[in-house]
Every structure is written in structure tokens, then in C-alpha cells.
TORVOKE-355197 format. One line per field, with one value per residue (C-alpha): x, y, z; residue number from 1; residue in one letter. Coordinates in steps of 0.05 Angstrom, whole numbers, plus 5000, padded with zeros to 4 digits. Layout:
N
x	[X,...]
y	[Y,...]
z	[Z,...]
seq	[NUM,...]
type	[A,...]
//
This chain:
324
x	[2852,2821,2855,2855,2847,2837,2823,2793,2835,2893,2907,2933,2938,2922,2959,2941,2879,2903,2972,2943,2881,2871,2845,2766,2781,2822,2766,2703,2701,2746,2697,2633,2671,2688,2616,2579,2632,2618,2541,2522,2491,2502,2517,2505,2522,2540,2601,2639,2722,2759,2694,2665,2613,2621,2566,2608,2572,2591,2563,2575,2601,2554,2582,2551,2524,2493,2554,2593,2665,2688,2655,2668,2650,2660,2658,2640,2620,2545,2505,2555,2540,2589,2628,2598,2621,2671,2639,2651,2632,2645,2664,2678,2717,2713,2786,2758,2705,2742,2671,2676,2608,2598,2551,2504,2541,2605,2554,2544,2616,2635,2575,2537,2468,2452,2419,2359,2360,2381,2433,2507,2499,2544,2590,2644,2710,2731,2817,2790,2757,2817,2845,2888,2957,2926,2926,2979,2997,2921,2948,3005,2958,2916,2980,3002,2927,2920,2987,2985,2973,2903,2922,2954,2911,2932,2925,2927,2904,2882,2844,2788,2732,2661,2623,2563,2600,2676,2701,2753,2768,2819,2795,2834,2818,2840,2834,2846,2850,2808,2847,2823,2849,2903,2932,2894,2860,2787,2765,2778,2740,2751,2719,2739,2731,2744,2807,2801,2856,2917,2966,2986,3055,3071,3037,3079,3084,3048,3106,3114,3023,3035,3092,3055,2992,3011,3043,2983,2946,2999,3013,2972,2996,2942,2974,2940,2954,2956,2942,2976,2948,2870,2886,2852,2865,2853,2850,2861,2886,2837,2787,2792,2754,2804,2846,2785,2783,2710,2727,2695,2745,2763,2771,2800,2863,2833,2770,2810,2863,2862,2851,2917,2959,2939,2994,3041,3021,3023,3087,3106,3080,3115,3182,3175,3154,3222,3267,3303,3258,3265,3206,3197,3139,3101,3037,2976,2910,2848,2775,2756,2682,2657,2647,2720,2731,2797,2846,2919,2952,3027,3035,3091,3096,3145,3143,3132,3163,3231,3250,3178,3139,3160,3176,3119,3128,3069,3044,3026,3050,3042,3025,3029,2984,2982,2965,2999]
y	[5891,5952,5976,6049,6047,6121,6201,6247,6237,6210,6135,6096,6024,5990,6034,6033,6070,6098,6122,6162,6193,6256,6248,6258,6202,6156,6174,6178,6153,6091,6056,6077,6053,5981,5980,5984,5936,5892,5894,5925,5978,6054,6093,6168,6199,6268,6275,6328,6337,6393,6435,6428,6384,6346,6292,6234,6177,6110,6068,5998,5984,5919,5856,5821,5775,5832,5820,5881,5886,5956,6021,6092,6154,6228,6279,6347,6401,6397,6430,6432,6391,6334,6329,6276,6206,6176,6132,6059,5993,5921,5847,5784,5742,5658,5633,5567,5597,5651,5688,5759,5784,5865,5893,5946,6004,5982,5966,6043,6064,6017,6056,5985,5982,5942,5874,5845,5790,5780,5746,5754,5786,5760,5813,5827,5806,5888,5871,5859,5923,5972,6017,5983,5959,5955,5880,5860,5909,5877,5805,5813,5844,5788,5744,5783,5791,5705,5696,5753,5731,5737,5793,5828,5881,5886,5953,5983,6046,6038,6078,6046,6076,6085,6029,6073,6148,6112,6168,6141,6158,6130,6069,6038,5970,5943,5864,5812,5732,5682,5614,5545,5500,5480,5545,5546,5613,5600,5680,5747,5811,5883,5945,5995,6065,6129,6174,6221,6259,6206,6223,6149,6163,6145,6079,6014,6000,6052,6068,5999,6010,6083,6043,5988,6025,6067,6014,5984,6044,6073,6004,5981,5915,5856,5859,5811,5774,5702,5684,5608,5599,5615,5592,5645,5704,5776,5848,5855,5920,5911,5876,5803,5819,5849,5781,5755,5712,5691,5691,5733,5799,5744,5677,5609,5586,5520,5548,5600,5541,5489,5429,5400,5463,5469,5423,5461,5524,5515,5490,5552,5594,5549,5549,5632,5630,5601,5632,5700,5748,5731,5730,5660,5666,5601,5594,5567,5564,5607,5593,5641,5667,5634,5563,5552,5553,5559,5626,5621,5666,5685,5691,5726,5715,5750,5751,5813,5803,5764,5779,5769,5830,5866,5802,5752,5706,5720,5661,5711,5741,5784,5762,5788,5765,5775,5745,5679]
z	[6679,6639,6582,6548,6479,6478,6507,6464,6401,6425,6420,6475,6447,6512,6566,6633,6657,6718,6694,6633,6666,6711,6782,6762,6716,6759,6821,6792,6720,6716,6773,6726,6660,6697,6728,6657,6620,6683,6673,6603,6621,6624,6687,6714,6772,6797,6839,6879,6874,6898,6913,6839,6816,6755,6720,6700,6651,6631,6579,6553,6478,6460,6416,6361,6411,6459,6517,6528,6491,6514,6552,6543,6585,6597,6656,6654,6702,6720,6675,6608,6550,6534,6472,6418,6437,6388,6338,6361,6335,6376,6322,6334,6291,6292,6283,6251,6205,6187,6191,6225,6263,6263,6324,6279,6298,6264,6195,6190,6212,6146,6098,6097,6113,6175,6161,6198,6241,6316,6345,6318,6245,6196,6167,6103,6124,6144,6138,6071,6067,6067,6003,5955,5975,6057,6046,6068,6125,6142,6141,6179,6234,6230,6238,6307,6331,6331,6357,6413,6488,6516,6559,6494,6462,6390,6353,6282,6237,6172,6121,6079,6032,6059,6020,6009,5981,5971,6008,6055,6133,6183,6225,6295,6303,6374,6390,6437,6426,6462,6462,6491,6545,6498,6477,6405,6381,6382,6367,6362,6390,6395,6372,6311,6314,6267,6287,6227,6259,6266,6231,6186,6185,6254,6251,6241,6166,6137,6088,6060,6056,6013,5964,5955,5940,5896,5858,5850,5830,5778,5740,5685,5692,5727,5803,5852,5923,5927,6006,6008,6071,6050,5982,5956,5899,5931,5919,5839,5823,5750,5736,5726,5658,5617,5617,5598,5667,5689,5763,5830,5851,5906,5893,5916,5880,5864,5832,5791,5763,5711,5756,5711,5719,5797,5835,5785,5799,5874,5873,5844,5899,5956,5912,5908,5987,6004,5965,5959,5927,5856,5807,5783,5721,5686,5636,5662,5648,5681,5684,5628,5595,5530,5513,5511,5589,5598,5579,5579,5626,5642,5723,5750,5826,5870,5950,5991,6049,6029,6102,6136,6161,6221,6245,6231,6171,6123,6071,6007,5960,5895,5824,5759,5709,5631,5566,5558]
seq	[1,2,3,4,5,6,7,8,9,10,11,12,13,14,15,16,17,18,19,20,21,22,23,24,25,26,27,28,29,30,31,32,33,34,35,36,37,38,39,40,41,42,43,44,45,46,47,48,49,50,51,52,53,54,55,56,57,58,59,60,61,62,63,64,65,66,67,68,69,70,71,72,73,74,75,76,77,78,79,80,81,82,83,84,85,86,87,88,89,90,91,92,93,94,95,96,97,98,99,100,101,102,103,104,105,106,107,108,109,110,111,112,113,114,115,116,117,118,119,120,121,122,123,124,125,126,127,128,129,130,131,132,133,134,135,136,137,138,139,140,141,142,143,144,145,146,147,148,149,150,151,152,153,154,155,156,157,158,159,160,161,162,163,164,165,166,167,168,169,170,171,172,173,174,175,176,177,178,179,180,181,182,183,184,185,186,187,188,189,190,191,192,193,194,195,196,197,198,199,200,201,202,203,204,205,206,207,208,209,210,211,212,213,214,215,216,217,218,219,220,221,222,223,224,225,226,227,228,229,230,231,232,233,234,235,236,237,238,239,240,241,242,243,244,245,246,247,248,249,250,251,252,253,254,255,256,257,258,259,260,261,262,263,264,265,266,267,268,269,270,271,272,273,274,275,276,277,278,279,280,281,282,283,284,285,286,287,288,289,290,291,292,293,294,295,296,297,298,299,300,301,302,303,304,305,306,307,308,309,310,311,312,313,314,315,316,317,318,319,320,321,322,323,324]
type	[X,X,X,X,X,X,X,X,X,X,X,X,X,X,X,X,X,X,X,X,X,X,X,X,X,X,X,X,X,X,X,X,X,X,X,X,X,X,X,X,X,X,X,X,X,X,X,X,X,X,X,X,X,X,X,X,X,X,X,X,X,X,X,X,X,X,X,X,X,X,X,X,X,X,X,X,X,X,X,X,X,X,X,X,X,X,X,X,X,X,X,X,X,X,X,X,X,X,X,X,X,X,X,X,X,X,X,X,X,X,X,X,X,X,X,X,X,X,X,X,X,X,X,X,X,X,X,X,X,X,X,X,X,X,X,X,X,X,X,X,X,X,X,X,X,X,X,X,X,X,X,X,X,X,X,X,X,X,X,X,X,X,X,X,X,X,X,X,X,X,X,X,X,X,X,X,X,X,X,X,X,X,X,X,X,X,X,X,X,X,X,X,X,X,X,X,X,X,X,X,X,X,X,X,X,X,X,X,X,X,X,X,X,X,X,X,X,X,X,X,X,X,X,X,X,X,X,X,X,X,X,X,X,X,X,X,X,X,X,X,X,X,X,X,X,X,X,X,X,X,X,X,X,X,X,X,X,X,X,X,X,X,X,X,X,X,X,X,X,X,X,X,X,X,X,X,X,X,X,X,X,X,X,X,X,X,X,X,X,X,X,X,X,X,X,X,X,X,X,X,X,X,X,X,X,X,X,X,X,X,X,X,X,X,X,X,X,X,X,X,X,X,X,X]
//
């Protein structure tokens, strides 16, 4: 069954076509929309209601792999000019990998340049992506989008710099889950496009986003997310660097930790996953620059979510890190 992800700039989050759009819609453009998602390819034709003639076009939003994901379209009355058509780009996302695929659109709604090469491209991980203290709003859509039903479409707004002028802008990212014949989540797909115009504040979350962000951009402390289910280090509010830590902005736990301080250290972060909130702090050793190798460090980890996030249980949380 279609679903309306938006009109002009107004969000709809999956409504129903036919109880959101007027009767040239419903009539005319609805039939075009489902006939170029059906076969990829973009429709015109002119058509007469109540004694006027309007021009309604449809045209397919392309994948990674060249299948259509979405399709939008416009009507006007013959002979006007349309308004410009919202700037859209279609992803993938393989569950098992973990390795999202962009269509090229969605490259230059980020700032990237578009690789070469055909077939799927390979893209940056875009809940990644987002301004500081986003992360973990990000993750806990991640959580709902894998866990939502395949007729679910799974929605959020989120602001992230343009990688090429850092400039940011206001991105909706809608998704649905593929699963297999036993119920696992095999991929993601959807499309993101810019909706300069929403206004954050009624979007799930985005209060807990602003505190958290601005924690992380007012402190001078080292303020990091450990991901326990990725095992990985993410989104450093400093650089690594000033701890004198030799490690990538991202980086897996295990690569980033004394191999003998490792099983301590992740017991650490399950013991502060399961408890109450309370910060729980020990000294371990990072891979560091300079012949030595190693650097002590003092790591401070609290939870975020002592309660889970608007319902779904996330597996990170925040650390602290300073000299040991």
C-alpha cells in the first residue's frame, strides 16, 4: 500500500495517500505516482477535472541498485511551471554488514562527491553523520527502524553539517525493514530528504538531542560514546590527540584497549549498562603515539538512558576520559 512521506513541506510520516490528498491528487496523480514506482520510470499526462486542465507528472526515486524506492509528482494547470521538486535521495542499508549504500543523489544532498563505479556505491554510515550529541537520538532510530514491521515506515528529522561547507540543514530520513522467512532483519531502505523548514522541536527527542549537544560542545572534558553492541568508540567531542591517544575519531573497543585491561574494561561497561545511572570510573590503558604504546587513561562511564529511550533499550553509553 503507498505511503505519503510528504506535500510540499509538510511531513506526513507514512499517512495514507488518499485521506491527505485533494481530488486531482487522489484522481489523477496517485495512479501516475503508483505507475512509475511500479515500473521506474517517469510519467506525463494532461488531464481534465471540473472543466480545467491540469499536466500532472510522476517520476520514480531510484535505489542504489537502480530499482525504484519511492516516486514523487506534481500537478499544475496546463501551461504553469511546477515548483522545484524536493531534493531526494534513495539508501540501502545491509543489516549483517552493517554497510549502508547511498543512490548518487543522496552523495550530493550529504556535500560528498559522488564516487565512480556502477552497481550499489558504498557510502559513510549517514546516522553517523549528524551534529554532535545526534548520536544517540540516531541509535535509538536505528533500534526502532530494525525492529519495526515490514509494513511500518519509520521516520525521523535530524540536522547534520554539509561535509563539503560544514554548514548544516535539516534532513527526514524515512525507512522500512526487509526481514527473511524467519522474521530476521536482512535490510533497510528508504530515502532522505532536506525539510529546511521543520521546525526540530516537535520531533520525538529533540530536547534530550539540544542537552546533550550542547553538553558536549560547552565541556572541555574528553566526552565519547561507547556502542556495546558494535563494540566500537564514537563521536569524540576532542580530539583523541590531546590525551595523547593514537586511535581513528571511531574506533573498535578492542583495538583502542590494552589487550590485559580489555575483559576489565568491558565488564565495566555491562556492570554500568545494568545498573541505576551511577558513574562507575577505572584506569586503563590506551593505544597511545611514541615508542611507548600504551597511555594511561582514567574512564568515567555513565549510561544515557537509565530508563531506555522512548521505549527501546539502547546498548551505549557515555564516557569520560582523562589523564590517568
Amino acid at each position: 500500500m503507498p505511503r505519503l512521506a510528504s506535500v510540499g513541506r509538510g511531513l506526513f510520516r507514512g499517512q495514507s495517500p488518499r485521506a491527505n490528498l485533494d481530488q486531482v491528487a487522489r484522481q489523477h496523480l496517485l495512479p501516475l505516482l503508483v505507475e512509475a514506482l511500479a515500473f521506474g520510470k517517469p510519467v506525463t499526462r494532461e488531464v481534465v477535472q471540473r472543466g480545467r486542465a491540469w499536466t500532472v507528472h510522476a517520476e520514480p526515486v531510484l535505489g542504489p541498485s537502480g530499482a525504484p524506492e519511492a516516486a514523487r509528482g506534481h500537478y499544475v494547470a496546463v501551461g504553469e511551471s511546477p515548483d522545484p521538486a524536493p531534493v531526494v535521495g534513495a539508501w540501502s542499508y545491509d543489516v549483517a554488514l552493517l554497510q549502508p549504500y547511498w543512490a548518487p543523489e543522496l552523495f550530493g544532498l550529504y556535500g560528498f562527491p559522488c564516487p565512480e563505479g556502477e552497481g550499489p556505491l558504498a557510502a559513510p554510515d549517514g546516522f553517523r553523520l549528524v551534529e554532535q550529541g545526534g548520536w544517540t537520538r540516531m541509535r535509538a532510530t536505528l533500534e526502532r527502524m530494525v525492529t519495526a514491521e515490514p509494513s511500518e515506515l519509520t521516520t525521523v528529522v535530524f540536522r547534520v553539517p554539509r561535509q563539503d561547507t560544514g554548514r548544516p540543514q535539516k534532513l527526514a530520513m524515512f525507512s522500512h525493514v526487509a526481514r527473511d522467512e524467519q522474521g530476521v532483519p536482512q535490510a533497510l531502505s528508504g530515502i532522505t530528504m532536506r525539510v529546511d523548514d521543520f521546525d526540530m522541536e516537535e520531533d520525538p527527542g529533540f530536547a534530550e538531542q539540544e542537552f546533550l549537544s550542547g553538553v558536549l560542545r560547552l565541556t572541555s572534558d574528553t566526552l565519547c560514546v561507547v556502542d556495546l553492541g558494535h563494540g566500537r568508540f564514537y563521536a569524540p567531542n576532542h580530539p583523541w590527540s590531546r590525551l595523547g591517544i593514537d586511535m581513528p575519531r571511531e574506533a573498535r573497543v578492542a583495538d583502542a584497549v590494552h589487550p590485559e585491561d580489555l575483559a576489565s574494561f568491558e565488564a565495566l561497561l555491562q556492570e554500568v549498562l545494568a545498573g541505576d545511572g551511577t558513574p562507575t570510573s577505572m584506569v586503563l590503558r590506551f593505544r597511545a603515539f611514541g615508542p611507548q604504546g600504551w597511555t594511561r587513561v582514567q574512564a568515567t562511564v555513565l549510561r544515557i538512558h537509565p530508563n531506555g529511550a522512548g521505549g527501546h533499550s539502547l546498548d551505549h553509553v557515555l564516557c569520560r576520559l582523562a589523564q590517568g
